[in-house]
Jmol script that loads the backbone (N, CA, C; Angstrom):
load data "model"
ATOM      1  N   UNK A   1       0.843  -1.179   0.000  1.00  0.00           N
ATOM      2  CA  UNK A   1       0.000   0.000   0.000  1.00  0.00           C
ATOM      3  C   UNK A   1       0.888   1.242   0.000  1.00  0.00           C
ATOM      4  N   UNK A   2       0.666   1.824  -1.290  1.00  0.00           N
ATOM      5  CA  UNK A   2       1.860   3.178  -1.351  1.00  0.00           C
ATOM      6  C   UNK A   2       1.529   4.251  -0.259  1.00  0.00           C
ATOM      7  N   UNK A   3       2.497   4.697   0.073  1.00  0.00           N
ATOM      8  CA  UNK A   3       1.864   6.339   0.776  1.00  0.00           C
ATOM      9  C   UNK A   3       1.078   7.758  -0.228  1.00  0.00           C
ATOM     10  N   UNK A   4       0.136   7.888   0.352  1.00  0.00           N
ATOM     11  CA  UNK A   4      -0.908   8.913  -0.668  1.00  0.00           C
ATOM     12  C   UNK A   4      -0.414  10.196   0.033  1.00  0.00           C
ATOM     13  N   UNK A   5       0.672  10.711  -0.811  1.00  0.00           N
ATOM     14  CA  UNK A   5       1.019  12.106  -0.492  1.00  0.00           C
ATOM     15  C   UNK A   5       0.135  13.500  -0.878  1.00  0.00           C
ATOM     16  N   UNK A   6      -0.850  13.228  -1.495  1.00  0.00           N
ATOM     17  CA  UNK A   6      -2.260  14.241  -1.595  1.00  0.00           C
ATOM     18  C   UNK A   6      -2.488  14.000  -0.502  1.00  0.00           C
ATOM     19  N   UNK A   7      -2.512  13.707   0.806  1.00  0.00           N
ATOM     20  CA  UNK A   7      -3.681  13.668   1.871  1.00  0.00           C
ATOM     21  C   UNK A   7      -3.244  14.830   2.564  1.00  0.00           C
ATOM     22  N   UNK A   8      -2.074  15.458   2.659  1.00  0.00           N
ATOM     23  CA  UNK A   8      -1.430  16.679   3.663  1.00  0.00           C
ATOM     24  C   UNK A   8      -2.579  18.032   2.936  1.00  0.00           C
ATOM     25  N   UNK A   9      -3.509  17.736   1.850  1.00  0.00           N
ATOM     26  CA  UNK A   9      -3.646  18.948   1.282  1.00  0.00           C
ATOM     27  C   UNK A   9      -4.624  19.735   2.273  1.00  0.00           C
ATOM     28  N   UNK A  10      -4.605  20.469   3.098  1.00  0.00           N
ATOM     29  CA  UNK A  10      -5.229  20.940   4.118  1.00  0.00           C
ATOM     30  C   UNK A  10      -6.085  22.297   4.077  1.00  0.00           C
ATOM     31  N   UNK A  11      -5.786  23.240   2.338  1.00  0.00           N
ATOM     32  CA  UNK A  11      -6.151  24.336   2.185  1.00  0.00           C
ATOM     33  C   UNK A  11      -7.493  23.610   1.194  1.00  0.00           C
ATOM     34  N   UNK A  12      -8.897  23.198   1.363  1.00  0.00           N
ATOM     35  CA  UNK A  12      -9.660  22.566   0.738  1.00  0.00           C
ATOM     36  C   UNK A  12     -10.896  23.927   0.716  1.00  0.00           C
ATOM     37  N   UNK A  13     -11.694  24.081  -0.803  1.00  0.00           N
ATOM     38  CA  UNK A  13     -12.145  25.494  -0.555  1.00  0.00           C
ATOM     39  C   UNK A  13     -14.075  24.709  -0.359  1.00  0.00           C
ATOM     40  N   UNK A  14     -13.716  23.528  -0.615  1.00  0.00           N
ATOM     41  CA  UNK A  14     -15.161  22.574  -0.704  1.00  0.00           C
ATOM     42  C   UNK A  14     -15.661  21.975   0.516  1.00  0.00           C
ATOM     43  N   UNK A  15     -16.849  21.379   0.409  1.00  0.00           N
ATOM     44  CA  UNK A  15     -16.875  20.497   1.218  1.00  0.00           C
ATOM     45  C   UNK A  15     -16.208  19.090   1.426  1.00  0.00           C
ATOM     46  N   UNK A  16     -15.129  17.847   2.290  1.00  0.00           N
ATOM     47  CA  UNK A  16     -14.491  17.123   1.901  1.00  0.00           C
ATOM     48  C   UNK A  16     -15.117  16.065   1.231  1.00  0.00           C
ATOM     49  N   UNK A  17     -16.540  15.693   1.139  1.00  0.00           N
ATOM     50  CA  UNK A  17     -16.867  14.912   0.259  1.00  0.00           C
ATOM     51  C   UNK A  17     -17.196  15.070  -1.040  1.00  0.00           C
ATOM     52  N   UNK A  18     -16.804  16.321  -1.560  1.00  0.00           N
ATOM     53  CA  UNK A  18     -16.639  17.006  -3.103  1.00  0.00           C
ATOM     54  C   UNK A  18     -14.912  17.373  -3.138  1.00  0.00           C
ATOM     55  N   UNK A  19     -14.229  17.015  -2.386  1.00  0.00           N
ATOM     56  CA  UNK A  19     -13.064  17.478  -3.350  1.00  0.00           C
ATOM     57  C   UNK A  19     -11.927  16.792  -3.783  1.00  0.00           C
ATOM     58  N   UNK A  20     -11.015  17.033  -4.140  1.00  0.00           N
ATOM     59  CA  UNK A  20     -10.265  15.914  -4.648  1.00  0.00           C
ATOM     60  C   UNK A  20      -8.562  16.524  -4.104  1.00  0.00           C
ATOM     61  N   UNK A  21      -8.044  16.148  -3.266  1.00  0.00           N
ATOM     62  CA  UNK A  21      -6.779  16.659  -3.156  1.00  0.00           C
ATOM     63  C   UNK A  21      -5.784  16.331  -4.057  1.00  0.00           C
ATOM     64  N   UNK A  22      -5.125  17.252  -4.564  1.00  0.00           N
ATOM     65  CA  UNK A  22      -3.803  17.295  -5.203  1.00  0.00           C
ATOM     66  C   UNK A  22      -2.376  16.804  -4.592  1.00  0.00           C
ATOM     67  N   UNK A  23      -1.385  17.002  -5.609  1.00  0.00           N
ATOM     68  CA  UNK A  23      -0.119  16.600  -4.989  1.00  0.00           C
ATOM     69  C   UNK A  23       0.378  18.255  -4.930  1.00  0.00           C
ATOM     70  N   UNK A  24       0.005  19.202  -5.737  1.00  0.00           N
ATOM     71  CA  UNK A  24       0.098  20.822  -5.226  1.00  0.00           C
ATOM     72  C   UNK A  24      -0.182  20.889  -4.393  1.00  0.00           C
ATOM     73  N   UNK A  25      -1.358  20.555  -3.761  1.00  0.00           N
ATOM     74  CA  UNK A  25      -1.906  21.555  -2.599  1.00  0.00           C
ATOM     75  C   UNK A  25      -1.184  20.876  -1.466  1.00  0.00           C
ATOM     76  N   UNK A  26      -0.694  19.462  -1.532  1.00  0.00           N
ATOM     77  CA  UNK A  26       0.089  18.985  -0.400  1.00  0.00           C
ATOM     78  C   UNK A  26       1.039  19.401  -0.450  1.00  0.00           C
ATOM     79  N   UNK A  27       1.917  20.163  -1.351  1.00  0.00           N
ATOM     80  CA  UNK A  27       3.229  20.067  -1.164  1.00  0.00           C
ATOM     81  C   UNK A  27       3.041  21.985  -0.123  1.00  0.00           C
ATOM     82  N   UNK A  28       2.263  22.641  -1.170  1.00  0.00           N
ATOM     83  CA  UNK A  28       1.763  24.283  -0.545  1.00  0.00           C
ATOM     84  C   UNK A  28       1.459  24.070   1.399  1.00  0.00           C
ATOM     85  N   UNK A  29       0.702  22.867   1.636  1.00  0.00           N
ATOM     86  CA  UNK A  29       0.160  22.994   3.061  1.00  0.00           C
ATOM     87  C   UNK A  29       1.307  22.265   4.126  1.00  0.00           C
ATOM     88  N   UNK A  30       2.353  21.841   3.337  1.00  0.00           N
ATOM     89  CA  UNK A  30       3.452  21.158   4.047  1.00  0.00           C
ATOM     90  C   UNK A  30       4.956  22.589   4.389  1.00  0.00           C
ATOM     91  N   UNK A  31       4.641  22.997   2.965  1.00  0.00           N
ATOM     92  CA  UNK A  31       5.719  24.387   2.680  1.00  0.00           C
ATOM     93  C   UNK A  31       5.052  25.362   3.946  1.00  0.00           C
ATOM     94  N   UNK A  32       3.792  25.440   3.943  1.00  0.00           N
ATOM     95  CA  UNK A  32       3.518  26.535   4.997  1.00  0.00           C
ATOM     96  C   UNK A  32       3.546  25.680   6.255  1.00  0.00           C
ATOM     97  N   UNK A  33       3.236  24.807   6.452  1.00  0.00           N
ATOM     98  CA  UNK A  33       3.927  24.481   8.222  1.00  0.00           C
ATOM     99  C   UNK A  33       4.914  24.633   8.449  1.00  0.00           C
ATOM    100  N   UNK A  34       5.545  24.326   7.426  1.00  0.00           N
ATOM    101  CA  UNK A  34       7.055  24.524   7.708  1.00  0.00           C
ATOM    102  C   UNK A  34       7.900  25.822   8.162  1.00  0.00           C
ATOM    103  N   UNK A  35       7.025  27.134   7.531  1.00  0.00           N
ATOM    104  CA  UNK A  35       7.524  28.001   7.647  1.00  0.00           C
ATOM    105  C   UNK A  35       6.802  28.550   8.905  1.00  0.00           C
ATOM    106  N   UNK A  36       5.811  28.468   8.868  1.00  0.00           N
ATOM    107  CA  UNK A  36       4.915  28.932  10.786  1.00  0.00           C
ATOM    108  C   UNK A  36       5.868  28.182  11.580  1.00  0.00           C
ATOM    109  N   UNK A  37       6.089  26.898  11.597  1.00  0.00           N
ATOM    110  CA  UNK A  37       6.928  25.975  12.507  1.00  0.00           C
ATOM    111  C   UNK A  37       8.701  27.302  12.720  1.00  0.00           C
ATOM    112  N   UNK A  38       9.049  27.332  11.305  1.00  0.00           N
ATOM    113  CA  UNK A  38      10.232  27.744  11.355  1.00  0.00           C
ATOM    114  C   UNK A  38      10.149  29.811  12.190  1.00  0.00           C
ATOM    115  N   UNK A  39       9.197  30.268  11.618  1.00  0.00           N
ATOM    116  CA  UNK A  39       8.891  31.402  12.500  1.00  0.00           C
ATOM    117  C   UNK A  39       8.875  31.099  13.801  1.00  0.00           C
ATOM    118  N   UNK A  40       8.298  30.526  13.713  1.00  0.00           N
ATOM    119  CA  UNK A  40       7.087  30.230  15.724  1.00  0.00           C
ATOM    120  C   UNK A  40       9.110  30.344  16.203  1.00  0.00           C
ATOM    121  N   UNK A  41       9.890  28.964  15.756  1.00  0.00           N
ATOM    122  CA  UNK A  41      10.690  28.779  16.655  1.00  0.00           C
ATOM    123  C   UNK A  41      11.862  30.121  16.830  1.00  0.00           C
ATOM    124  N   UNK A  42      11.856  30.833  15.534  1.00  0.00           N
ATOM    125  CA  UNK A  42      12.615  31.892  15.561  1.00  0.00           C
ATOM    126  C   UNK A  42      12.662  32.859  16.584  1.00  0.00           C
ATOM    127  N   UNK A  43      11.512  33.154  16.713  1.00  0.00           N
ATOM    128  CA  UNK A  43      10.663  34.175  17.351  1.00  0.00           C
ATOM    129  C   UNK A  43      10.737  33.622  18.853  1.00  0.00           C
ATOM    130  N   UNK A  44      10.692  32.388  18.987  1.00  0.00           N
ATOM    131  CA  UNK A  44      10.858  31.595  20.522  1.00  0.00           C
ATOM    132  C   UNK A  44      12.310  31.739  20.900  1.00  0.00           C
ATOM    133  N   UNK A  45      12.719  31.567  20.140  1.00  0.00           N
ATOM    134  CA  UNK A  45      14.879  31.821  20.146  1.00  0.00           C
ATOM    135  C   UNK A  45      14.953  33.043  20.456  1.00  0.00           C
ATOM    136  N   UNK A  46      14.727  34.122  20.117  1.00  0.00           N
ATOM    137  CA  UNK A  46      15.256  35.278  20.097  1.00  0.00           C
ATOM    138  C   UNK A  46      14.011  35.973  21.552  1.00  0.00           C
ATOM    139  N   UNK A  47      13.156  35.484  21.932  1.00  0.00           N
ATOM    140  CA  UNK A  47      12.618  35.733  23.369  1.00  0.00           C
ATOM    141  C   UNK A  47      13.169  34.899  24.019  1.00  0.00           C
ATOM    142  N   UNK A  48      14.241  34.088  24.430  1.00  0.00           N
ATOM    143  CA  UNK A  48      14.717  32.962  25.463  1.00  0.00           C
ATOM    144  C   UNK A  48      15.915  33.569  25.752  1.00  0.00           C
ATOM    145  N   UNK A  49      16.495  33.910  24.361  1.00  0.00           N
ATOM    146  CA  UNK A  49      17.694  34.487  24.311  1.00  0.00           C
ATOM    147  C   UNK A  49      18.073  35.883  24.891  1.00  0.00           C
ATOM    148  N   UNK A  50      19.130  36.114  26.191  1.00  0.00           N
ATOM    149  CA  UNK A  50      19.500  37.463  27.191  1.00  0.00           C
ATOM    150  C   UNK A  50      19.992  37.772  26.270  1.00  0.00           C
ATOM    151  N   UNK A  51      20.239  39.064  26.159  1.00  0.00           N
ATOM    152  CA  UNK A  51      21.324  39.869  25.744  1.00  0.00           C
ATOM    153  C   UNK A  51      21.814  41.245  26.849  1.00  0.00           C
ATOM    154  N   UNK A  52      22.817  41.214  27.130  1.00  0.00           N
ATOM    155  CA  UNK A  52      23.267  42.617  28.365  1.00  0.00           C
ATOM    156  C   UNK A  52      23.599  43.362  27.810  1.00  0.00           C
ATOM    157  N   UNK A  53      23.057  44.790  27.456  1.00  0.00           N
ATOM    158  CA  UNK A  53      23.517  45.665  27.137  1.00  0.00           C
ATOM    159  C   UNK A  53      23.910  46.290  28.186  1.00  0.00           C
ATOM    160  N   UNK A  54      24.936  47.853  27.528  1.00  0.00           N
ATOM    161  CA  UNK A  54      25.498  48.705  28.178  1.00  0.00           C
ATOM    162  C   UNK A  54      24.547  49.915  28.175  1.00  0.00           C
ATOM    163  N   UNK A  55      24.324  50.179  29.491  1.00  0.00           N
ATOM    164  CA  UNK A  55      23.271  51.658  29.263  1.00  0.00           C
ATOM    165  C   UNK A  55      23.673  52.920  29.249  1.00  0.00           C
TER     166      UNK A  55
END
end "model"
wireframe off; spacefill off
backbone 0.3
color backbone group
C-alpha cells in the first residue's frame, strides 16, 4: 500500500466529500507548516535568548 502524499492537502475550498486533493496543494500545506513551525521557533529563540547591554 503506497503512501498517498495528496492527503497533507489541508487548504480545501469545498466540502471534503466534493473534493479531490492534489499533490500541489500537499506540497503548498506542508511548505507553509514549515515556515509557521520555522517562524514560531525563531521568534521563541530570540525571546529565550539574554542579551546585556550597556546603558
Amino acid at each position: 500500500m503506497p503512501f498517498d502524499f495528496r492527503r497533507f492537502d489541508i487548504y480545501r475550498k469545498v466540502p471534503k466529500d466534493l473534493t479531490q486533493p492534489t499533490y500541489t496543494g500537499a506540497i503548498i500545506s506542508i511548505c507553509c507548516c514549515l515556515f509557521i513551525l520555522f517562524l514560531f521557533l525563531s521568534e521563541l529563540t530570540g525571546f529565550i535568548t539574554t542579551e546585556v547591554g550597556w546603558a
